[in-house]
ROFIZA-668703 format. One record per atom (N, C-alpha, C): x, y, z; atom name. Coordinates in nm, 4 decimals. Atoms other than C-alpha are relative to their C-alpha. Layout:
% residues N
+----------+----------+----------+--------+
|        X |        Y |        Z | drenke |
+----------+----------+----------+--------+
|        X |        Y |        Z |     CA |
...
+----------+----------+----------+--------+
% end
This chain:
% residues 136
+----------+----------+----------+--------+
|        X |        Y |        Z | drenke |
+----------+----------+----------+--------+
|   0.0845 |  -0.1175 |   0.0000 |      N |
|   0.0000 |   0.0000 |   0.0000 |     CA |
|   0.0888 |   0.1236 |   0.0000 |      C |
|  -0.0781 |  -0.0936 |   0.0451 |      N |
|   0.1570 |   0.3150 |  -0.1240 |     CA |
|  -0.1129 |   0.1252 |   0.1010 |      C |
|   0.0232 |  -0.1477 |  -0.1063 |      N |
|   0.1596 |   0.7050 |   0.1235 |     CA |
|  -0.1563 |   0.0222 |  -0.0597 |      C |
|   0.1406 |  -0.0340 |   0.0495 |      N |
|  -0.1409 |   0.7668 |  -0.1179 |     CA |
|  -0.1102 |  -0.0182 |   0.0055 |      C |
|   0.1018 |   0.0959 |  -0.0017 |      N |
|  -0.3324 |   0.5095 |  -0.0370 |     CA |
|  -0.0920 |   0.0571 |   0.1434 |      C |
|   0.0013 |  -0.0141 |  -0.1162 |      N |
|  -0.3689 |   0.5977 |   0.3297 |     CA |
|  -0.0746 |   0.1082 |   0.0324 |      C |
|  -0.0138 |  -0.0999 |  -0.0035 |      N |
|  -0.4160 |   0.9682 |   0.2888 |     CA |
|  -0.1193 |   0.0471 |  -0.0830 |      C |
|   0.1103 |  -0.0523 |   0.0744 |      N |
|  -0.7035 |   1.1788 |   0.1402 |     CA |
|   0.0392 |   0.1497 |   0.0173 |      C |
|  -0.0611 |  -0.1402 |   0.0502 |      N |
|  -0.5329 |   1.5069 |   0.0169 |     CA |
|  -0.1089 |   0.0943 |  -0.0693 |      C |
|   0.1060 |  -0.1155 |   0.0335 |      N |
|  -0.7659 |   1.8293 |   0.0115 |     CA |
|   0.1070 |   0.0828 |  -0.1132 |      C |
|  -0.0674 |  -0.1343 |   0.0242 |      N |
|  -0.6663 |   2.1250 |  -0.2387 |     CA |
|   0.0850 |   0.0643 |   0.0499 |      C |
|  -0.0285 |  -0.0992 |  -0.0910 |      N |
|  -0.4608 |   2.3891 |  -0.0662 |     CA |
|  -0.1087 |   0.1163 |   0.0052 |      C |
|   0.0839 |  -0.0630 |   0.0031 |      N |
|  -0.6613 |   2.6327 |   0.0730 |     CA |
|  -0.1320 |  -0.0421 |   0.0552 |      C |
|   0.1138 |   0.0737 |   0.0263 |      N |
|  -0.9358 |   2.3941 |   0.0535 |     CA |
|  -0.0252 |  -0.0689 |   0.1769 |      C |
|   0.0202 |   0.0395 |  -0.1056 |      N |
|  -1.0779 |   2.2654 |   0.4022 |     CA |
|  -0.1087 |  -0.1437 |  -0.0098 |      C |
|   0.0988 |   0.0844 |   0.0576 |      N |
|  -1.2967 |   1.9064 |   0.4234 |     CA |
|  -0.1196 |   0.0436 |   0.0273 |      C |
|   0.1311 |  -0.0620 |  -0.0558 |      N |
|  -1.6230 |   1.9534 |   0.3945 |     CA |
|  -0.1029 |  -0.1199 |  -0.0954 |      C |
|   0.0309 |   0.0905 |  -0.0066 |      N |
|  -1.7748 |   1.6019 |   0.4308 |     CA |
|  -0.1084 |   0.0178 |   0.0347 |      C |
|   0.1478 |  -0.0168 |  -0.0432 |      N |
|  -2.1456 |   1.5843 |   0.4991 |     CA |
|   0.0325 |  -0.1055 |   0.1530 |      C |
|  -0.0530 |   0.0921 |  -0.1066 |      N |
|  -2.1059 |   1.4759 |   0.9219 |     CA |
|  -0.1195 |   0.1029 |   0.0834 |      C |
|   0.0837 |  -0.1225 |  -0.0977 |      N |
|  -2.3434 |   1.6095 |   1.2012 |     CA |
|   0.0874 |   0.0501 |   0.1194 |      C |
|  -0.0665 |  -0.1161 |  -0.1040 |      N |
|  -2.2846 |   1.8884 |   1.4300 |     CA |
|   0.0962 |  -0.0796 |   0.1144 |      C |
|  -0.1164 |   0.0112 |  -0.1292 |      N |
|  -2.0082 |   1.8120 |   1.7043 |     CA |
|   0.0625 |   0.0816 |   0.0231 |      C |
|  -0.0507 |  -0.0687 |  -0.0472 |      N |
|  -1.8822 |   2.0154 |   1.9034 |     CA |
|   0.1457 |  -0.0311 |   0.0939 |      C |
|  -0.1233 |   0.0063 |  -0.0438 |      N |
|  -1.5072 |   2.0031 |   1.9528 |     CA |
|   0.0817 |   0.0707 |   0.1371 |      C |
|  -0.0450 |  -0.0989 |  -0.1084 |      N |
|  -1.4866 |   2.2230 |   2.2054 |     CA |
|   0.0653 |   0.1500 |  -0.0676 |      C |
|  -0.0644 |  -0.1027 |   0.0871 |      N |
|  -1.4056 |   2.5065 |   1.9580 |     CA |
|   0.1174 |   0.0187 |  -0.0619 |      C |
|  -0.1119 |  -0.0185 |   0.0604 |      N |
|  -1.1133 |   2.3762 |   1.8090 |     CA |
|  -0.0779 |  -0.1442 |  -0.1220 |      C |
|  -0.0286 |   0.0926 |   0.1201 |      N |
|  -1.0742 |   2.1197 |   1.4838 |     CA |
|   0.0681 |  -0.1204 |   0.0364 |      C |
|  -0.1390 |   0.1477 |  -0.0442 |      N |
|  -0.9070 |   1.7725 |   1.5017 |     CA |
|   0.0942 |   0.0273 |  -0.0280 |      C |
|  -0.1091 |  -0.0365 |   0.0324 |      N |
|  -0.6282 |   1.9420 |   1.3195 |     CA |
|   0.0490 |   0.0755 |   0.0713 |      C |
|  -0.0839 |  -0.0786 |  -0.1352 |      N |
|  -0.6098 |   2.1978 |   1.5959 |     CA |
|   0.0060 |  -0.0795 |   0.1082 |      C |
|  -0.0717 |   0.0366 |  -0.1376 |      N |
|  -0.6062 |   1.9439 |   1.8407 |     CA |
|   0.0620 |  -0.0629 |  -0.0296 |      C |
|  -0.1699 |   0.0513 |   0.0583 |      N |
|  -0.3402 |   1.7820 |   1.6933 |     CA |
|   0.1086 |   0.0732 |  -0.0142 |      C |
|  -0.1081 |  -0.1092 |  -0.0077 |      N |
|  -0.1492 |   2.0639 |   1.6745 |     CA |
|   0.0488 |  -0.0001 |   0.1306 |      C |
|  -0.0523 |  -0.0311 |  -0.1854 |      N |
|  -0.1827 |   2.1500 |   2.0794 |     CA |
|   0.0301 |  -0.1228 |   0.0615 |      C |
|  -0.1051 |   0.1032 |  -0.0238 |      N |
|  -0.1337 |   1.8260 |   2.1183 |     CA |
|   0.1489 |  -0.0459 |   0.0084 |      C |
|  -0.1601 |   0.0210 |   0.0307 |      N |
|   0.1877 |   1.7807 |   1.9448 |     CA |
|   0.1134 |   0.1287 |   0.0962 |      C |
|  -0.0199 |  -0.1483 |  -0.0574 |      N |
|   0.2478 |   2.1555 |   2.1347 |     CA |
|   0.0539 |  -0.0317 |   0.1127 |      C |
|  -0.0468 |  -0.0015 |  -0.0894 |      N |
|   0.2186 |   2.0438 |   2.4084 |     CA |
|   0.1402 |  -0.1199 |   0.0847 |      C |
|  -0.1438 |   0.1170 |  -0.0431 |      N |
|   0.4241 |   1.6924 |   2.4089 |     CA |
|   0.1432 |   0.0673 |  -0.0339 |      C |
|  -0.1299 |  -0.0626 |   0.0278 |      N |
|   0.7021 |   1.9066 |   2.2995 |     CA |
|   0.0754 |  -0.0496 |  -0.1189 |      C |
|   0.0150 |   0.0667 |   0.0891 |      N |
|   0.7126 |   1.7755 |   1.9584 |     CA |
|   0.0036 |   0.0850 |  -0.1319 |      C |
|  -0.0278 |  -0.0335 |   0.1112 |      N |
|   0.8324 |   1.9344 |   1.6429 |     CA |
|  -0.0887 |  -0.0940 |  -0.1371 |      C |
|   0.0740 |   0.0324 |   0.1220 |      N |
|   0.6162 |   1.8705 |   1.2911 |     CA |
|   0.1108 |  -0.1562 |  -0.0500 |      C |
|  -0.1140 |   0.0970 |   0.0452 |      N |
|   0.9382 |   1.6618 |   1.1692 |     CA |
|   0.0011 |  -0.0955 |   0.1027 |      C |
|  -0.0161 |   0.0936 |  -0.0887 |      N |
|   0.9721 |   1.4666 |   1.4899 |     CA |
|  -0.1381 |  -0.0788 |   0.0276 |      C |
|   0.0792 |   0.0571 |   0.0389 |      N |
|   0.5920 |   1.3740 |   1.4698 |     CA |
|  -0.0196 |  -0.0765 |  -0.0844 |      C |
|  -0.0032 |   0.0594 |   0.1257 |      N |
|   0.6109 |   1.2818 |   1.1144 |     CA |
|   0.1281 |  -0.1501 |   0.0537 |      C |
|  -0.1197 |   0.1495 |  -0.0264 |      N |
|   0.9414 |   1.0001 |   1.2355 |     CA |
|  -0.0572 |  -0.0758 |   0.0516 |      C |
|   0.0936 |   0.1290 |  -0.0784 |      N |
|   0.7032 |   0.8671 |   1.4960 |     CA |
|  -0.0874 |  -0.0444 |  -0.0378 |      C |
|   0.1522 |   0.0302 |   0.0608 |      N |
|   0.4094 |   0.8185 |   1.2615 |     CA |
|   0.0199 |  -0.0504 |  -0.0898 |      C |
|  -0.0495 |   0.0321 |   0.0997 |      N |
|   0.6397 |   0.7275 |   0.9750 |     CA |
|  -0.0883 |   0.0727 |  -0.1197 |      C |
|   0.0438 |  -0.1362 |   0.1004 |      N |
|   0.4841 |   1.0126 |   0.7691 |     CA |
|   0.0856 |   0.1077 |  -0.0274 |      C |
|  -0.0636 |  -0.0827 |   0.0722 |      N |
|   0.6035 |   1.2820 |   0.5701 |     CA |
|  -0.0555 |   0.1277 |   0.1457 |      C |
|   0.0742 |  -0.0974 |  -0.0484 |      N |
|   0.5916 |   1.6587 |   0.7675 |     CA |
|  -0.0781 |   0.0456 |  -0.0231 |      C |
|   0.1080 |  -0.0538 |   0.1155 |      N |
|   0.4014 |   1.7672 |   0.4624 |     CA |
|  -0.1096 |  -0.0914 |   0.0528 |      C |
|   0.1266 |   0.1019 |  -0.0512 |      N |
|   0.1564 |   1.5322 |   0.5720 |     CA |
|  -0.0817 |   0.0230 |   0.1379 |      C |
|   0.0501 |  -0.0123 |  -0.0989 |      N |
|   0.1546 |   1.6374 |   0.9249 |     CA |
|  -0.0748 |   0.1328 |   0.0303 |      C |
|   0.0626 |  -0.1521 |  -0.0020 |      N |
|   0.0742 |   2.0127 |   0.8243 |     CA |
|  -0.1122 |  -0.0579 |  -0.0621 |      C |
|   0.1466 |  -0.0015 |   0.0523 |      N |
|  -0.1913 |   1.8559 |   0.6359 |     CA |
|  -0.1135 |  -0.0118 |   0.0346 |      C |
|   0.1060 |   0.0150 |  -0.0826 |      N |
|  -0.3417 |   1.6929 |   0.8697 |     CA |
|  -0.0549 |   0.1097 |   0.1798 |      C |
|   0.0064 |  -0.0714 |  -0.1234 |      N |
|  -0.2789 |   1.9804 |   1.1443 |     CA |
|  -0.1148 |   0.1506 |  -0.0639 |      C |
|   0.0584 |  -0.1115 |   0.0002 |      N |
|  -0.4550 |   2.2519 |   0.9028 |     CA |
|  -0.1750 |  -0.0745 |  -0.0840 |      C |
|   0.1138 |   0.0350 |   0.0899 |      N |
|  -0.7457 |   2.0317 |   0.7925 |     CA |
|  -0.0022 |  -0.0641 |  -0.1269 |      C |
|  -0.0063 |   0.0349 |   0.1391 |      N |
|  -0.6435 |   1.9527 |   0.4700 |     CA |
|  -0.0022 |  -0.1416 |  -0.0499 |      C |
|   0.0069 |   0.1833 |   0.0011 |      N |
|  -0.6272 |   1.5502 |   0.5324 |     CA |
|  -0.0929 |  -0.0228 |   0.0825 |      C |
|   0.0801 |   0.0437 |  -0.1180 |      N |
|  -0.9066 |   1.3647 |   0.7145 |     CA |
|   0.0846 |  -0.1365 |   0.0617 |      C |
|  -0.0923 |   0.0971 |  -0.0677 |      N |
|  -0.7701 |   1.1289 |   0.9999 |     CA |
|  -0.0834 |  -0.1074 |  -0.0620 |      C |
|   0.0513 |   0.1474 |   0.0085 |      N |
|  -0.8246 |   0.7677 |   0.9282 |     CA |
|  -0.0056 |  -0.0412 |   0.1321 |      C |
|  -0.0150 |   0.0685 |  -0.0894 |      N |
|  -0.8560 |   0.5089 |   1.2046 |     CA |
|   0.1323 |  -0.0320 |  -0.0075 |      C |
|  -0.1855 |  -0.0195 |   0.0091 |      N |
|  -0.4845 |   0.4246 |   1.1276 |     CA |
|   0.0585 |   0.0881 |   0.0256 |      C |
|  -0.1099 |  -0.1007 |  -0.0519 |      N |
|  -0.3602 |   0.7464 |   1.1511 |     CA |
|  -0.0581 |   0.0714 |   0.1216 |      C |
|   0.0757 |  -0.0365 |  -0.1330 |      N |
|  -0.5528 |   0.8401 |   1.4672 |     CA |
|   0.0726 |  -0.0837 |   0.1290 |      C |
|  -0.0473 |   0.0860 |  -0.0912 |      N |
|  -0.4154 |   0.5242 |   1.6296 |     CA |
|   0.0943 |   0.0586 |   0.0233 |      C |
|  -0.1583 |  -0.0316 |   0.0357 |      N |
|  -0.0451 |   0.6471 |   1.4943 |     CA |
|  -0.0031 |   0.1231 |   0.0943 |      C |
|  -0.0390 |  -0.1367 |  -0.0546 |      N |
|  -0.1080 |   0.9804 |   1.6476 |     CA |
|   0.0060 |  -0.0217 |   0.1349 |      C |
|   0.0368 |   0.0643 |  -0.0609 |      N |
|  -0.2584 |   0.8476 |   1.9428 |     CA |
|   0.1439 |  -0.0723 |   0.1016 |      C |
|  -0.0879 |   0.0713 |  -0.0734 |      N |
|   0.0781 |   0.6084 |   2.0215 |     CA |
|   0.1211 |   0.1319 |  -0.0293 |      C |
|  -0.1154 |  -0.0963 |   0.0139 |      N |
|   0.3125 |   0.8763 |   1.9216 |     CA |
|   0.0173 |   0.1114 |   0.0890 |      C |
|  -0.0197 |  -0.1175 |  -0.0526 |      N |
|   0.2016 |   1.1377 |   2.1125 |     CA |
|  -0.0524 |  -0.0632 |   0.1902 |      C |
|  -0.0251 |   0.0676 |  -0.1573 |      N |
|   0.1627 |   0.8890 |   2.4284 |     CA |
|  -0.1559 |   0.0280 |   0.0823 |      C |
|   0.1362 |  -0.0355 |  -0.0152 |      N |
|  -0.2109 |   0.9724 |   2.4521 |     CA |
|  -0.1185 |  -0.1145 |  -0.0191 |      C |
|   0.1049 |   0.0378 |   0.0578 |      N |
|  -0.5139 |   0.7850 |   2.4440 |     CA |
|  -0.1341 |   0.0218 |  -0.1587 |      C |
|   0.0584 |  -0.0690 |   0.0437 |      N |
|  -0.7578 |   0.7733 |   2.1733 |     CA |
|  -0.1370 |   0.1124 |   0.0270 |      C |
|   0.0934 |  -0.0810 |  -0.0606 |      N |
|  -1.0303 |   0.9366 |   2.3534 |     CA |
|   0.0327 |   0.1360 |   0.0103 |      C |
|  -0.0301 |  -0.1089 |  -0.0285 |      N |
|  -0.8018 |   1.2377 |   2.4384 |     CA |
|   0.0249 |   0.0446 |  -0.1379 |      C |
|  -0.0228 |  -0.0452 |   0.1644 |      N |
|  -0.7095 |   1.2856 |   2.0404 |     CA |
|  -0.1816 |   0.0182 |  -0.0281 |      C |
|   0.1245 |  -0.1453 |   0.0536 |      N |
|  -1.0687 |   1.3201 |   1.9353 |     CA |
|  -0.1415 |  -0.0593 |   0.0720 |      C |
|   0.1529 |  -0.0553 |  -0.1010 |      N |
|  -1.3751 |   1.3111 |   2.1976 |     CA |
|   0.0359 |   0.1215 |   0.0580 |      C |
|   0.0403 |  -0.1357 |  -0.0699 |      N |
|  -1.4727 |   1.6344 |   2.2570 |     CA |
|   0.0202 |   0.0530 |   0.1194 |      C |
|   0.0080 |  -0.0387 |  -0.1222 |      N |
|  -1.5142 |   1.6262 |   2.6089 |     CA |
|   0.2020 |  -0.0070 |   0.0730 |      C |
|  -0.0923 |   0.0389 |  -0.0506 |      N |
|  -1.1514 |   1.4715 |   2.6621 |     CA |
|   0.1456 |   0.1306 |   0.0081 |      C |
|  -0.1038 |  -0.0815 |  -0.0233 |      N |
|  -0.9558 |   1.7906 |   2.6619 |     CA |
|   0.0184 |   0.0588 |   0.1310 |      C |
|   0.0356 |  -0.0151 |  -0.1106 |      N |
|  -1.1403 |   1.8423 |   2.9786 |     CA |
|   0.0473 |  -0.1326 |   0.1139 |      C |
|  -0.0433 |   0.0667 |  -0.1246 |      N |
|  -1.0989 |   1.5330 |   3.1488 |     CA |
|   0.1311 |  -0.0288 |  -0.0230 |      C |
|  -0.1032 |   0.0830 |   0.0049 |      N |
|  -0.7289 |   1.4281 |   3.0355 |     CA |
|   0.0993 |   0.0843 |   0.1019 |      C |
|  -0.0906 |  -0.0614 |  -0.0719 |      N |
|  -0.4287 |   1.5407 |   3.2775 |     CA |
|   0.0981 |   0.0456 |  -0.0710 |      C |
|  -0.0939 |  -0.0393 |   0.1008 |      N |
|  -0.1619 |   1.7323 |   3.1408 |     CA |
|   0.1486 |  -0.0852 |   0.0028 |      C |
|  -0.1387 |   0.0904 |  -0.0489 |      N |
|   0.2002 |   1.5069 |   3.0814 |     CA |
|   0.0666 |   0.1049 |  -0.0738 |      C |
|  -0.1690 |  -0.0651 |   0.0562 |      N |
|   0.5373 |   1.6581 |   3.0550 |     CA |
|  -0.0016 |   0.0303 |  -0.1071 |      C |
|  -0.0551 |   0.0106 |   0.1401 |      N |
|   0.6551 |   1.8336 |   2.7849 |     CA |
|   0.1238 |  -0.0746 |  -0.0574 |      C |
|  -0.0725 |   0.0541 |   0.0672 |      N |
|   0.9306 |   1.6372 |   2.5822 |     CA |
|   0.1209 |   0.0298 |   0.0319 |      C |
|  -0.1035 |  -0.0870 |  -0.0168 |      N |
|   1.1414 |   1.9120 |   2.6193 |     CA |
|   0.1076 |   0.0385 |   0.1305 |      C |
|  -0.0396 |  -0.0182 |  -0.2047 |      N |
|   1.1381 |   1.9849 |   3.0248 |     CA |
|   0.0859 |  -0.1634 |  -0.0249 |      C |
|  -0.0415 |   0.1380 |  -0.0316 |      N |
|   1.2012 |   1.5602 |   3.0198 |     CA |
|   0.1185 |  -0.0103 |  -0.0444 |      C |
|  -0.0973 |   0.0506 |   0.0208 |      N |
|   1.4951 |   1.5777 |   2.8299 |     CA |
|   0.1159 |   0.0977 |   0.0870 |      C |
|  -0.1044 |  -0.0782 |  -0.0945 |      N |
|   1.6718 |   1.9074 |   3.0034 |     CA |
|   0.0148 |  -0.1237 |   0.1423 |      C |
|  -0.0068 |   0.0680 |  -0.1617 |      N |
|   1.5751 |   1.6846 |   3.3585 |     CA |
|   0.0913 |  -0.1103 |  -0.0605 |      C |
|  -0.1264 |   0.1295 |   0.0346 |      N |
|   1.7661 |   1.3594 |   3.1881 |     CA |
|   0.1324 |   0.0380 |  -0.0166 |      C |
|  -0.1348 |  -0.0665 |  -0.0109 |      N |
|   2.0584 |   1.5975 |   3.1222 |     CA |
|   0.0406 |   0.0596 |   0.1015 |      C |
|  -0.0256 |  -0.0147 |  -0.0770 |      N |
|   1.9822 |   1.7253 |   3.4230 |     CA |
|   0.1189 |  -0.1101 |   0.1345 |      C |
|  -0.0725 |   0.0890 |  -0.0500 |      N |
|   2.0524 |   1.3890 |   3.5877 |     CA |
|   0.1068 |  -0.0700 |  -0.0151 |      C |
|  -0.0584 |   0.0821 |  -0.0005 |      N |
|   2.3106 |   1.2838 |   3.4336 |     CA |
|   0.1679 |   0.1089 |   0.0265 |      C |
|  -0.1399 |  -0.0588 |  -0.0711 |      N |
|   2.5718 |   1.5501 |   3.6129 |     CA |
|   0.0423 |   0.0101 |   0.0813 |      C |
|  -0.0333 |   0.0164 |  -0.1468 |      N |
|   2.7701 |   1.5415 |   3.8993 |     CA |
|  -0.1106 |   0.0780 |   0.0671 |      C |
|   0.0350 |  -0.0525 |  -0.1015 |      N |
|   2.5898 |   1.5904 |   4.2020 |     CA |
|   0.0095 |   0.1468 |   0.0599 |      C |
|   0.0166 |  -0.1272 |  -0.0148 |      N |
|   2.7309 |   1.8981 |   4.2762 |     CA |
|  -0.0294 |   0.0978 |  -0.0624 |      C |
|   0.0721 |  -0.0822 |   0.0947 |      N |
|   2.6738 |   2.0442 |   3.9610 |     CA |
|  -0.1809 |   0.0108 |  -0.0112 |      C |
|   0.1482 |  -0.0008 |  -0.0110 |      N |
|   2.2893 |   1.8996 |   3.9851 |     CA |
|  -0.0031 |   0.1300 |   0.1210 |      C |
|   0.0321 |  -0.1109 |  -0.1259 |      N |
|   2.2506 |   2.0796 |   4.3407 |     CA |
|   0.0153 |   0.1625 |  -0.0531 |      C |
|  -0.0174 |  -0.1819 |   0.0731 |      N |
|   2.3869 |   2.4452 |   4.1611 |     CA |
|  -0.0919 |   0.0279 |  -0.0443 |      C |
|   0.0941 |  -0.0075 |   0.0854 |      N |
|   2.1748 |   2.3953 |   3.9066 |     CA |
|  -0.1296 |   0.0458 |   0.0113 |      C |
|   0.1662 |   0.0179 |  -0.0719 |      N |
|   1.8215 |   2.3090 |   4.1150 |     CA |
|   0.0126 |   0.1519 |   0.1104 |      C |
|   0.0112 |  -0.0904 |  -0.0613 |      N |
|   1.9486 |   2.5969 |   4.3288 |     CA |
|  -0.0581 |   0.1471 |  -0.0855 |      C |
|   0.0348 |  -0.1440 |   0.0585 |      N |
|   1.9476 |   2.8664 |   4.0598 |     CA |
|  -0.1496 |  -0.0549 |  -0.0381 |      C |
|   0.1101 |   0.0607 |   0.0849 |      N |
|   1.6322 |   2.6955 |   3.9079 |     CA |
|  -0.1160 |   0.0446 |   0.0969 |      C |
|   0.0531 |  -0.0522 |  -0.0926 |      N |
|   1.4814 |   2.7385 |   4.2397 |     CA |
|  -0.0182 |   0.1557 |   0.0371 |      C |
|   0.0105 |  -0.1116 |   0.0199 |      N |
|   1.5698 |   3.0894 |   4.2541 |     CA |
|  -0.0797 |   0.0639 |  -0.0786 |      C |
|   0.1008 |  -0.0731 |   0.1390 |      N |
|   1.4193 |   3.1806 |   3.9190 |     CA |
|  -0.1607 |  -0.0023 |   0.0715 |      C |
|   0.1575 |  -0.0386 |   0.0046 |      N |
|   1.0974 |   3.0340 |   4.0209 |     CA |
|  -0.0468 |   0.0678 |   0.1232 |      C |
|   0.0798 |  -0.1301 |  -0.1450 |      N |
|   1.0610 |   3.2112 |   4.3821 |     CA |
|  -0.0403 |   0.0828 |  -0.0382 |      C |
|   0.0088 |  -0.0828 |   0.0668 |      N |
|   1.1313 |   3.4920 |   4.2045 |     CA |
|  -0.0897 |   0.0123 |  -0.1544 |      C |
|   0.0659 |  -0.0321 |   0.1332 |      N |
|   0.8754 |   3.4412 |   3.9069 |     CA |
|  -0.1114 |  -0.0260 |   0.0576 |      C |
|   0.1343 |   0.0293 |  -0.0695 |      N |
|   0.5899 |   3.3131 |   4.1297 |     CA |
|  -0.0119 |   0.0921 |   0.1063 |      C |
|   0.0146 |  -0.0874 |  -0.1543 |      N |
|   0.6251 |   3.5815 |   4.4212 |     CA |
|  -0.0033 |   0.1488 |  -0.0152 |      C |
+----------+----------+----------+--------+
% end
């Protein structure tokens, strides 16, 4: 099965516009919650596309509307972005899901951990500082 097969490529410009009844997303799109999704795992277009084994072009497509998800690529998004499917697209689930780490924080903390001790302690000290000082 060839990328093409998989994929249902709108126009540019062009948005789907599938005969489906009203749902209410919570005022965003599946493509916007795929976006804040990916946003928030700390997740670059390109680094999505590696975990989904998709093109980026593909992932803007499906982030501005321009592709409809399949059940395949829902799953893909789904395991990539470490999420359930419920939280990718039921409505309500932006509400109930908890927020996880960004990608980003997780990897500074792994670099965090992996320096001497005394350098960690400096570190968590200034870190600590900042946030007294940004919360007070």
């Amino acid at each position: 099965m060839s990328e093409n097969d998989t994929h249902t490529l709108l126009p540019m410009g062009k948005k789907a516009s599938v005969k489906k009844p009203a749902l209410d997303f919570g005022g965003e799109t599946l493509g916007q919650r795929l976006t804040r999704l990916r946003k928030q795992r700390g997740f670059t277009q390109v680094e999505l596309a590696e975990k989904t084994g998709i093109t980026q072009v593909l992932i803007s497509a499906y982030e501005t509307d321009r592709c409809l998800f399949s059940v395949e690529m829902a799953v893909r998004f789904a395991l990539a972005l470490e999420i359930s499917l419920d939280e990718l697209l039921h409505p309500e689930a932006k509400k109930l899901s908890g927020k996880k780490p960004n990608r980003r924080v997780l990897r500074r903390l792994e670099q965090i951990e992996s320096l001497p001790r005394r350098k960690q302690e400096a570190l968590l000290t200034t870190i600590d500082a900042f946030l007294s000082s940004a919360t007070g």
